[in-house]
C-alpha positions in Angstrom: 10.2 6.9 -14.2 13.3 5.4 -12.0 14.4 2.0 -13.3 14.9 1.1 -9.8 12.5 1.6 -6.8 12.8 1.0 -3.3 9.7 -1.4 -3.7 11.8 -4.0 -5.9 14.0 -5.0 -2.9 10.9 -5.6 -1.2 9.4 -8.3 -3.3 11.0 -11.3 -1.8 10.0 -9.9 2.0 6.3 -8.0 1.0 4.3 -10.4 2.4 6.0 -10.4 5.7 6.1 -6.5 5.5 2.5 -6.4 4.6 1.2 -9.4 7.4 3.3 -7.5 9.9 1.9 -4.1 9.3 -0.5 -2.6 12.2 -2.9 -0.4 9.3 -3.2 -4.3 7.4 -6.1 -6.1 8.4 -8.7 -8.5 7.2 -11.1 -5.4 7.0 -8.9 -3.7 5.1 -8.7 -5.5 2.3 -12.3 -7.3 2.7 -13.6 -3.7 2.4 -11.6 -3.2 -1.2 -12.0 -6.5 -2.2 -15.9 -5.6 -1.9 -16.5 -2.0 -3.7 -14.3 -3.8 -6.6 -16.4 -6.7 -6.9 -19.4 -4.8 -6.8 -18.0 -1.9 -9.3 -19.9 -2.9 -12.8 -18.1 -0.7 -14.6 -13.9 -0.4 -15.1 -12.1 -0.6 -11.6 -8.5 0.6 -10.7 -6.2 -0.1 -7.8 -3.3 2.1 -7.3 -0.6 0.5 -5.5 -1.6 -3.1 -6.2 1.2 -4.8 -4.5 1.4 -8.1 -4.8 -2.0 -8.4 -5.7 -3.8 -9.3 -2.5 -7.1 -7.2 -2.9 -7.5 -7.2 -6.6 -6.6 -10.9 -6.7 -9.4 -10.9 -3.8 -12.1 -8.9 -6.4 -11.0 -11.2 -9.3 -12.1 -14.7 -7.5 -15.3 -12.8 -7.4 -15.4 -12.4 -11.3 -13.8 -8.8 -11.3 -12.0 -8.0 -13.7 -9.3 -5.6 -12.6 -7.2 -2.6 -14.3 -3.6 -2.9 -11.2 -1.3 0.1 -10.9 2.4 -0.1 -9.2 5.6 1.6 -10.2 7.7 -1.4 -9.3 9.0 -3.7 -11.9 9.9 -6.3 -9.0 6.1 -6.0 -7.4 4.2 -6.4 -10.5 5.9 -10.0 -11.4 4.9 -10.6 -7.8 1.2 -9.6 -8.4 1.7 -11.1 -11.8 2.7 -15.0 -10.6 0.6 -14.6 -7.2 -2.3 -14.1 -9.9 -1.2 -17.3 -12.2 -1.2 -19.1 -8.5 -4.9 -18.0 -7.8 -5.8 -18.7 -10.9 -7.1 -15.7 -12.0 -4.4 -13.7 -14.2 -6.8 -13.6 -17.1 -8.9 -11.4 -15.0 -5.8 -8.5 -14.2 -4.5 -5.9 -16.8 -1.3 -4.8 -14.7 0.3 -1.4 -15.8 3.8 -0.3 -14.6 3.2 3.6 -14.1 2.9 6.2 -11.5 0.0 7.4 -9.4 0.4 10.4 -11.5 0.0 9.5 -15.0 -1.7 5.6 -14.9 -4.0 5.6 -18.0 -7.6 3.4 -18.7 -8.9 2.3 -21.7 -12.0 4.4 -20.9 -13.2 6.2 -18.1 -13.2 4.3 -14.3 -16.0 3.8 -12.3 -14.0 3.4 -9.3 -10.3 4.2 -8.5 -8.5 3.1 -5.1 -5.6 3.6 -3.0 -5.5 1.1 -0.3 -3.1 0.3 2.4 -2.3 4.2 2.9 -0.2 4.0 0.0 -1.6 7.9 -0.9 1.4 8.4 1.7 4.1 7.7 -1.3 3.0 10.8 -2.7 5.8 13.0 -0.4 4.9 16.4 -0.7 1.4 18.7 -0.9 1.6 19.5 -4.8 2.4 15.4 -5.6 -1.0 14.6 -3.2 -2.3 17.0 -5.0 -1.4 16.1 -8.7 -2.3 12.1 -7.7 -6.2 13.6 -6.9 -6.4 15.4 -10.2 -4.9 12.5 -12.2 -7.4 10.2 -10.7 -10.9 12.3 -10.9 -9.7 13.2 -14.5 -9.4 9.3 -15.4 -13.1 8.7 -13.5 -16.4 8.6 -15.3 -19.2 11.6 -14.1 -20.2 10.1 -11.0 -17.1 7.8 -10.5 -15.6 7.4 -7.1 -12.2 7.5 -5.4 -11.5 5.7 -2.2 -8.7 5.4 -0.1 -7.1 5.2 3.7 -4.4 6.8 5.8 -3.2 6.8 9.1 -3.8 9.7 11.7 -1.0 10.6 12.9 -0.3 11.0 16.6 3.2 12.9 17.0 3.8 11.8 21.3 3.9 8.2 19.8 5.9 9.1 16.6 8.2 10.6 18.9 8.4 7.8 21.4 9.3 5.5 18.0 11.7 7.8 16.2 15.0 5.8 15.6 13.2 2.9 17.8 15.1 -1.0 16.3 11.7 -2.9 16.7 11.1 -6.4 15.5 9.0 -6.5 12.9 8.7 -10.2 11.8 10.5 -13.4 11.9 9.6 -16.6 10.7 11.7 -19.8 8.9 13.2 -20.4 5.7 15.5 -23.3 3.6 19.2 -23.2 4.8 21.4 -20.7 2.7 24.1 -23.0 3.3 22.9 -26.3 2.2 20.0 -27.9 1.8 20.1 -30.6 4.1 21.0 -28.2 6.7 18.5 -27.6 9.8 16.1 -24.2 8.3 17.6 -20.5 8.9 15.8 -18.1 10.6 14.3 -14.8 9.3 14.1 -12.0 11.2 12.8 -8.5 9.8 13.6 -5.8 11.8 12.6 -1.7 11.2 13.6 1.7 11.6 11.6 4.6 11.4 12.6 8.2 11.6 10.2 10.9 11.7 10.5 14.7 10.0 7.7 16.1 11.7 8.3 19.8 10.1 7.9 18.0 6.6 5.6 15.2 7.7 7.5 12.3 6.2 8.7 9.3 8.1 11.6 7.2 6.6 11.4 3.2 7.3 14.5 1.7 7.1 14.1 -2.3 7.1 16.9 -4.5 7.2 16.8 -8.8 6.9 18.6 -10.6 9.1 19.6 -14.5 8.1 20.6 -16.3 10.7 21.8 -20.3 10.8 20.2 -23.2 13.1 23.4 -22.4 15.8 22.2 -19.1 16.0 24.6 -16.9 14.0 23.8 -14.2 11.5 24.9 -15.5 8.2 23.3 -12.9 6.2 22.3 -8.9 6.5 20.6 -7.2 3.9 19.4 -3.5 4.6 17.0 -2.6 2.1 16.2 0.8 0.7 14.7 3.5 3.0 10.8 3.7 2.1 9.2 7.0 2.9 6.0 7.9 3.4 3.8 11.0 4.0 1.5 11.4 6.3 -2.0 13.9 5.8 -4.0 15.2 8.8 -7.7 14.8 7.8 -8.2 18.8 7.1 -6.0 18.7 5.1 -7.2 15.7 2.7 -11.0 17.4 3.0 -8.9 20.6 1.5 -7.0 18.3 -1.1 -9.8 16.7 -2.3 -12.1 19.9 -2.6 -9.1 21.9 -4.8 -8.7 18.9 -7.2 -12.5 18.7 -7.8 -13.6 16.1 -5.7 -17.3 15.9 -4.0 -16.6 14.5 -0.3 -18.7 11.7 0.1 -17.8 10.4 3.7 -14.6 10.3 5.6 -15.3 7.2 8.3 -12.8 6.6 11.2 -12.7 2.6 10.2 -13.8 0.0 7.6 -17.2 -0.6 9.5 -18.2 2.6 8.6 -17.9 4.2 12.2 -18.2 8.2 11.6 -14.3 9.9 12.3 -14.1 11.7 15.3 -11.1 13.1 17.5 -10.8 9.4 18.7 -10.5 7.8 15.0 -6.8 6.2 14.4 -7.7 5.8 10.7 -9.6 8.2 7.8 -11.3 6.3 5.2 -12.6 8.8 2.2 -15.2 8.3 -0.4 -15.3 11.1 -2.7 -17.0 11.3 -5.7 -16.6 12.9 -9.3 
């Protein structure tokens, strides 16, 4: 495992990232925070963040098994816990989607928040599934979202500077000084041949007269993206009964109109 990750320059900016995000909303994680409350037996989130769901699941009484790869991300997860008062209730393991490890078999495992994406390639989707139905209980069930990609507005976005967040933060300079002013801005570019988009976010400080005192570009985060035949196919060839695949958190069947896949598969 990389020491560093392009998630540990995001710590200090994640919830801004995360807030900002179009695929985040309250039904997003409501809908997590709900199958891991109601999951009696061991529960799993892949990708936990900085804790948002699972902390969610835990104020409920869950107790909660939370997987990220990022150093930086799980002391994030670990003090927003401490905050919510609830870090008794979340065992947080550093480790890959790959090769996370339970104590005994899972009832449930979840990816939320498209974060299936991070896996770049076909044979890393397709390791991820096996790793998680072979760490699930007979019967256990694996959830998670992604976007469906629409290429005419990929292409209108490719290499589009958009404003992604702004908001107001403590002088750099001094502090008695009038706040600065945050502004996160993004990058994507698109390879459509490989279906991986590259986000390149950079901060932008700037004082109360208006000028930048500060620039910091993070790391590029890349993401895959997985048309819905092909996560039916991915989930059939790692062993996987297909449960539903819904085009929303309601529940609303997908169709050819659905901007979202949600999956329930089963062991």
């Amino acid at each position: 495992m990389n020491d560093a990750l392009p998630y540990d320059r995001f710590a200090d900016i994640y919830g801004h990232w995360v807030s900002s995000a179009a695929a985040v909303t309250d039904a997003n994680g409501a809908y997590y925070a709900r199958h891991f409350a109601a999951t009696k037996g061991i529960a799993v989130e892949l990708g936990i963040g900085d804790g948002r769901i699972s902390i969610a699941a835990a104020k409920r009484g869950k107790r909660m098994l939370g997987v990220d790869n990022s150093r930086n991300m799980l002391a994030l997860c670990d003090a927003n816990a401490r905050a919510a008062g609830v870090r008794e209730r979340l065992t947080l393991q550093r480790a890959d989607f790959r090769d996370f490890e339970v104590d005994a078999p899972a009832e449930l495992v979840a990816i939320p928040f498209h974060s299936i994406g991070h896996m770049l390639t076909r044979d890393a989707q397709l390791a991820c599934m096996r790793h998680v139905r072979s760490r699930l209980a007979p019967g256990g069930r694996f959830l998670f979202d992604h976007f469906v990609a629409d290429e005419a507005y990929a292409r209108a976005k490719d290499g589009v500077r958009e404003l992604r967040d702004e908001w107001t933060a403590p002088s750099a300079a001094h502090e008695d000084a009038a706040p600065d002013t945050v502004r996160l801005w993004a990058v994507t570019h698109y390879d459509f041949a490989a279906q991986v988009l590259a986000i390149h976010a950079t901060s932008e400080r700037s004082d109360a007269s208006g000028a930048v005192v500060s620039v910091d570009a993070r790391p590029a985060l890349h993401l895959s993206w997985i048309d819905p035949e092909d996560a039916r196919a991915l989930l059939a060839e790692a062993g996987f009964e297909v449960v539903s695949c819904c085009g929303d958190f309601a529940g609303t069947p997908f169709d050819a109109t659905s901007r979202a896949q949600v999956w329930t598969a089963r062991r």
